[in-house]
N, C-alpha and C positions, 0 to 999 in steps of 0.2 A: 426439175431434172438437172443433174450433172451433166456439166460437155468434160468430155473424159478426153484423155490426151495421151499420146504414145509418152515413156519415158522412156531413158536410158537404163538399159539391162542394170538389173541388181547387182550390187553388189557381196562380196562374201558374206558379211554380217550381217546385210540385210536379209540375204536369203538364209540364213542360220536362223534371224529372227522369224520369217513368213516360216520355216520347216517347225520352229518351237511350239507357235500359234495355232498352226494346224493340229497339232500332234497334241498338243493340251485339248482341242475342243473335240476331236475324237474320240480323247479318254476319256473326258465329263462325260459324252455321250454315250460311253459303253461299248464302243466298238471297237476296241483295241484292248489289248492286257497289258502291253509292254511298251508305256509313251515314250521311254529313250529310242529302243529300236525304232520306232516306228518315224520319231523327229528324224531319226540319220537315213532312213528310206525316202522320206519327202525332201529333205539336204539333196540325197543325191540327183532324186526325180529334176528338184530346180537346179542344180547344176546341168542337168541333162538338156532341161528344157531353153536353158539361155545358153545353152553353147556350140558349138558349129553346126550348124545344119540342123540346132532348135526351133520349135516352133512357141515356143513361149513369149511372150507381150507382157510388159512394165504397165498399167497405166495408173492414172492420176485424172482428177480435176485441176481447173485450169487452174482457182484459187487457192486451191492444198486445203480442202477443209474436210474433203470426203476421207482420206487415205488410201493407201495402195491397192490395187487390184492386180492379179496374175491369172492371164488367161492362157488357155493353151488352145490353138485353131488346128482345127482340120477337117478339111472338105468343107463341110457347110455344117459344123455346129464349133460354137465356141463353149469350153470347158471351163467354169471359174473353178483353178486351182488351190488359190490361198488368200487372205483381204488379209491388211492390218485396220480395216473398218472399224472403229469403236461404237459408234450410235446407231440403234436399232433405227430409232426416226432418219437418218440417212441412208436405208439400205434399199426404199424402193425408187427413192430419187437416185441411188445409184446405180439399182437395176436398169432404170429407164436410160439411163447415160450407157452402159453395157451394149442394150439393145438398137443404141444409136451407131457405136461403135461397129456391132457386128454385122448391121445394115451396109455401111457403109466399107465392111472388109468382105462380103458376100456373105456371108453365114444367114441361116434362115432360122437356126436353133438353139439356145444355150442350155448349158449343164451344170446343175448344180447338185451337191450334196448337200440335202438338211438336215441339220447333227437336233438330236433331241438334246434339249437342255442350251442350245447355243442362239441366242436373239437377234444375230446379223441374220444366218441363214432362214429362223426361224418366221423372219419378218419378210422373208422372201418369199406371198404366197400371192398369186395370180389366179383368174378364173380362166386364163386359157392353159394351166398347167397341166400336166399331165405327169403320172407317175409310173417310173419305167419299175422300179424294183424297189424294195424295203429287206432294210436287214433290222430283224429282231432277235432277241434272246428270252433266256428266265436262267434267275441265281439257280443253284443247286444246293444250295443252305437251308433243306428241308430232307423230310425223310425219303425214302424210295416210294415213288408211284407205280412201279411196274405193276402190272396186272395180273402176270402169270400166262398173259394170252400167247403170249409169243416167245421164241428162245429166238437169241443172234447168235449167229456162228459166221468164221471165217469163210468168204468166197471160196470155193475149188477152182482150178485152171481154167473150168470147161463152163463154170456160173459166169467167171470174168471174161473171157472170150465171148461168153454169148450178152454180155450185159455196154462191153465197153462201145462198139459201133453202134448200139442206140442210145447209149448213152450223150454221146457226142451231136450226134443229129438232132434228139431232144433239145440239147443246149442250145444250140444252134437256133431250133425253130424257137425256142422261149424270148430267146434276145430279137431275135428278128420281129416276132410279134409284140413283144413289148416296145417298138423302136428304136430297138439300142442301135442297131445296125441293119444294112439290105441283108438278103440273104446269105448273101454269096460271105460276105465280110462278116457277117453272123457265124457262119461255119467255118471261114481263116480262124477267127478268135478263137470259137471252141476248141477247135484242133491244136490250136496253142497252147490254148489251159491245160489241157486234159494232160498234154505231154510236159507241160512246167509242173503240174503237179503230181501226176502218176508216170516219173520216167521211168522206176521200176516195177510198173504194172503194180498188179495185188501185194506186190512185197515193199512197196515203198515203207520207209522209217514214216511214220505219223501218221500213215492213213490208212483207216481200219474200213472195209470195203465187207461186209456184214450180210448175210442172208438170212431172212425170219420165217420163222417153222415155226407155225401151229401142230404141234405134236411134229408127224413124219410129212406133212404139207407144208412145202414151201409156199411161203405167200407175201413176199415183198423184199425187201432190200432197204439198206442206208450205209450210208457213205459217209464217214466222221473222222475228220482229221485234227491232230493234235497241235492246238496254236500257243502254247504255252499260257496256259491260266485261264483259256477260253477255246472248247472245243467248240469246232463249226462242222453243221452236216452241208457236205455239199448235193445230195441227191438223198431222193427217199421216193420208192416206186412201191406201191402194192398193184401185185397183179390184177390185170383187170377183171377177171372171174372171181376177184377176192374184194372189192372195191362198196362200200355201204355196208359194210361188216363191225366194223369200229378196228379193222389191225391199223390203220393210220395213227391213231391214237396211240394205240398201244406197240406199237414200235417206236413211236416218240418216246414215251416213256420209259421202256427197256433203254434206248438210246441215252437217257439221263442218268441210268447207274454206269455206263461204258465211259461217259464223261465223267464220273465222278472216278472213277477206277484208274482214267488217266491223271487227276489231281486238278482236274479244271471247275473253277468258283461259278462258271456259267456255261451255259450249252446255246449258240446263236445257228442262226441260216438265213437267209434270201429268201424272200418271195417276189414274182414278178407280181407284177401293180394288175395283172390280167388276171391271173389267179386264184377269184373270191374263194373257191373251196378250200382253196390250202391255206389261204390265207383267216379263214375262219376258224378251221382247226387250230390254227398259231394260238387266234385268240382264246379262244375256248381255251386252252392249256393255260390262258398265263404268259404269254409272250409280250414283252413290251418291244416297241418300237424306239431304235437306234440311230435309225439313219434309212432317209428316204431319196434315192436318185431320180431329180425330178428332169424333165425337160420342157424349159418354156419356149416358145415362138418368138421367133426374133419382129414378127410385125402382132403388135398389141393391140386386145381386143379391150383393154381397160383392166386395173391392177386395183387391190381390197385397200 
């Protein structure tokens, strides 16, 4: 185990270097389209995070042999942000140094993202882990699947109106049941998202808010926003008198020629780690896995 040590806040170029690393292993990963924008999103984040009234942490081993780690603390889980870690064989004796650390700052939890294709994170796997959510995709470098079963049409006033307040609750109970958050902070969040990404309701520029008709029977919903070169669904509901039918499926599918319509090479979403149904559908289509937010226990039951 590493005894990890506070350092002094980064510097410009180092945090230029931790925003570059990061933003490289999300793209190998597939979870991003655009690795410049996204390097100067995590630039700024570490800026944010080391500057007045940040909650972000430098640390190190005592020796310098592990390299950097950037945490971000709050309440009672510690977030690892960025490593300049180069050796897989070093990431669980670095893990176990983390969890020394968060012991000992009060944290009971850490947070990690496991990027698919990246050997720091990937070497980061414990049997007391737990998996809050997975983001997957599938290329769209293939012909149309749709099925015919279903047609997507634009929301009306009175579908968004009646979709948007359960919408948000939904989100809310998913994160809270997954662990992301209590409840209460579960539903702050959603209320945040929901208004960061739909400031103008159904009209917003990139996000196409969709209702599926089997013929004149409406029977579900999806929600797919344009991220340049990679659309993402953020919600997909079949009603529940429509539910063991196969429209899950085949709204997924119509959903991949909408993506293709906007110019996007992949079509990705979120599932929470609680999820098997949707999370089986994912598979069955052809979804691979991107990126898994995991959260481990700051007191260890033994590491693989």
């Amino acid at each position: 185990m590493y005894t990890l040590v506070r350092l002094p806040s980064p510097s410009a170029d180092t945090i230029a270097d931790l925003a570059d690393r990061r933003a490289a292993a999300y793209a190998r990963a597939g979870v991003i389209a655009d690795e410049a924008a996204f390097a100067e999103q995590q630039r700024q984040l570490l800026v944010r995070l080391f500057g007045p009234g940040g909650d972000g942490v430098l640390l190190g081993d005592v020796a310098g042999e592990l390299g950097e780690v950037v945490i971000a603390q709050s309440g009672d889980t510690c977030e690892l942000v960025a490593t300049t870690v180069e050796d897989p064989s070093h990431a669980i004796g670095g893990l176990d140094g983390l969890r020394a650390w968060a012991r000992r700052s009060g944290a009971t939890r850490i947070r990690v993202n496991r990027l698919a294709g990246d050997p720091i994170t990937q070497a980061l796997r414990t049997p007391d882990e737990s998996i809050v959510a997975t983001n997957m995709r599938i290329a769209l470098d293939r012909p149309s699947r749709a099925d015919g079963c279903v047609n997507l049409s634009p929301f009306t006033d009175a579908e968004y109106e009646e979709w948007i307040g359960g919408a948000i609750a939904e989100y809310a109970r998913e994160r809270a049941n997954a662990g992301a958050e209590d409840e209460a902070a579960a539903l702050d969040v959603a209320r945040a998202s929901f208004a960061q990404l739909l400031p103008a309701g159904r009209s917003t520029p990139g996000q196409l808010l969709l209702s599926a008709y089997d013929r004149d029977e409406r029977v579900g919903m999806v929600w797919i926003a344009d991220r340049g070169g990679q659309a993402f669904i953020y919600d997909i509901i079949v009603s529940p008198e429509h539910r063991r039918k196969g429209y899950g499926a085949s709204i997924m599918r119509a959903s991949e020629d909408v993506a293709r319509e906007m110019g996007a090479t992949h079509l990705a979403l979120n599932v929470f780690g609680h999820n098997d149904g949707a999370r089986a559908l994912y598979d069955g289509l052809g979804y691979e896995v991107t990126l898994e937010n995991i959260v481990i226990p700051v007191v260890t039951t033994g590491a693989l």
